[in-house]
C-alpha positions, 0 to 999 in steps of 0.5 A: 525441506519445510518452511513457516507460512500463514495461509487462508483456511476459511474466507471470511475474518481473521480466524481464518488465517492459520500457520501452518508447514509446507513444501519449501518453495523452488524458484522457476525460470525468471524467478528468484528465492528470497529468505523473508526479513520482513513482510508487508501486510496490505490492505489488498490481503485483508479484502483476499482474506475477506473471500471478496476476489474469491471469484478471481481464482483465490482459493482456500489453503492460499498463501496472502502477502504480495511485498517482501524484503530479504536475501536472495538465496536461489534464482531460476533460469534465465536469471543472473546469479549475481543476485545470490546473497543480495539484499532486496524489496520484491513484489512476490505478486497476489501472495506468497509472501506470508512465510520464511520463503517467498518466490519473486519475478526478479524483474520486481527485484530492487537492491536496498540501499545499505543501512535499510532496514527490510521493514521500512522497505515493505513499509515504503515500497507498494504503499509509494509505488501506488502513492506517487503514480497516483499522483500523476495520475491525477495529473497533481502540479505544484500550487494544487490543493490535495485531499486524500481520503483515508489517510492513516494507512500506507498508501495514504500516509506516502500521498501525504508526503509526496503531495507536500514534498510536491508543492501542494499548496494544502494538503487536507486528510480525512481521519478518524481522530485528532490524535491521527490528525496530529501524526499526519500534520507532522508529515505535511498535512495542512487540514484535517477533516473528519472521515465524512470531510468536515473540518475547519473553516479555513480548509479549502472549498474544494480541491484540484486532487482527491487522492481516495484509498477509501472507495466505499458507499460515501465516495460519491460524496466527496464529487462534491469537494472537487474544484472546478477542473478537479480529479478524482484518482481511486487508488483502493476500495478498502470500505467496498465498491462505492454504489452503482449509480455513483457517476451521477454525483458528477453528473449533477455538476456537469459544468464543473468538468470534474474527473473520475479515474481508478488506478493501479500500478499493474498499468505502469510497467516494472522499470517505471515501477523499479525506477520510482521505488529506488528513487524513494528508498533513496529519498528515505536515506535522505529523510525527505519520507519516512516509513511509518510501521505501527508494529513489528509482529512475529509471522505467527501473529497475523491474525492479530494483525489482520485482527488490528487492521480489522479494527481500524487500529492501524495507523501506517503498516503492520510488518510480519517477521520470521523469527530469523533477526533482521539484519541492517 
């Protein structure tokens, strides 16, 4: 049996995704078989897909997508059957994902509520994840002032929420336009700044949290827009590997006591992570968040979609679907 799936021809842009037919995936001890309804796609799979981490093992002919939402149809070994015929979000790993079939840990699989619509599961699912551990990472408190640079994407729309469901007393963005700005005022930013973090004059001198999704040759900048005491939390390089010498930025401001982390849930153990994706499907039935999909697009179309990313066209998601009609 063969199924659809876009795989990694040539590193380098989006010309190098191709759909192609293979082998139907089986599902190995602990594992479990998911039908795919919808499939994120990340920016972890744009920097895959660039040949950035091919020296981590990633190889020509891969599959990318890592989040999935669909039905069990199979499990593996040591895995209870009662999961057949469930509706769920998993985490299918470093790829995987972009085809009609993906294989998952079953330790990553987590119910959706009924009613939940597979896309806005891989819409809030890693991007909240990575969002509300990387706030409390950054040890964020209620009446703290946040910032979260690149703000537009996944990650950075649920840190805009979750910092102001949280009780930030600000909430700045930086973005790339006023329309953007906009669209992230109505999820609970209070400043909007341009990418390089100027904005209005009542925006805040500095801030205890910076969120940074962005990385890149500009993070040491940003040092600067720490309050005394403030925290800096990496949670994606998206723009690149800032420079190597970019601790000197907080050097230079030795008596401010500023902090530098990078964090990823790989660190947080899968209950933790089951635990807080639930609880936030949970609040989106409640419409305390909100997933924000730019465009649903046929899994034959992700090189138009890796193609948008690359253009900096995407506010929110992109989700990829087989041609199987989702189910509610």
């Amino acid at each position: 049996m063969t199924l659809r799936a876009v795989t990694i021809q040539a590193f380098g842009g989006p010309e190098g995704l191709a759909v192609v037919d293979l082998a139907a995936p089986a599902p190995a001890g602990g594992q479990a078989l998911i039908a795919t309804e919808a499939i994120g796609v990340g920016g972890v799979d744009a920097v895959i897909l660039s040949g950035a981490l091919a020296a981590y093992g990633f190889k020509e002919g891969h599959v990318p997508g890592g989040e999935v939402a669909g039905t069990v149809t199979a499990v593996g070994d040591g895995v209870d059957r009662s999961w057949i015929g469930q509706r769920v979000w998993a985490f299918a790993g470093t790829g995987g994902g972009y085809a009609e079939q993906a294989v998952a840990p079953a330790q990553t699989l987590i119910p959706l509520p009924a009613g939940m619509l597979a896309a806005d599961a891989v819409t809030l699912g890693s991007s909240g994840a990575v969002a509300h551990f990387g706030l409390r990472h950054a040890r964020f408190a209620p009446g703290e002032s946040v910032l979260v640079r690149g703000a537009a994407g996944g990650i950075g729309i649920m840190a805009v929420q979750l910092a102001a469901r949280g009780g930030a007393s600000a909430v700045a963005v930086t973005t790339s336009s006023a329309e953007r700005g906009d669209r992230l005022r109505e999820l609970g930013a209070t400043h909007v700044l341009d990418r390089a973090g100027a904005g209005p004059q009542d925006a805040p001198d500095g801030y205890d949290v910076i969120i940074d999704v962005v990385a890149g040759p500009e993070m040491p900048s940003f040092f600067a827009r720490l309050s005394p005491g403030g925290r800096m939390v990496a949670v994606g390089v998206i723009g690149g590997y800032p420079p190597a010498d970019f601790a000197m930025e907080m050097f230079t401001a030795f008596q401010k006591s500023m902090s530098f982390a990078t964090f990823s849930t790989d660190t947080v153990p899968a209950p933790g992570r089951r635990a807080a994706i639930a609880a936030l499907f949970a609040a989106a039935g409640r419409g305390e968040v909100r997933s924000v999909i730019h465009e649903q697009l046929p899994l034959e179309q992700a090189m138009l979609a890796h193609q948008k990313i690359e253009a900096g066209e995407v506010f929110g998601r992109i989700v990829l679907t087989p041609a199987r009609p989702p189910r509610a």
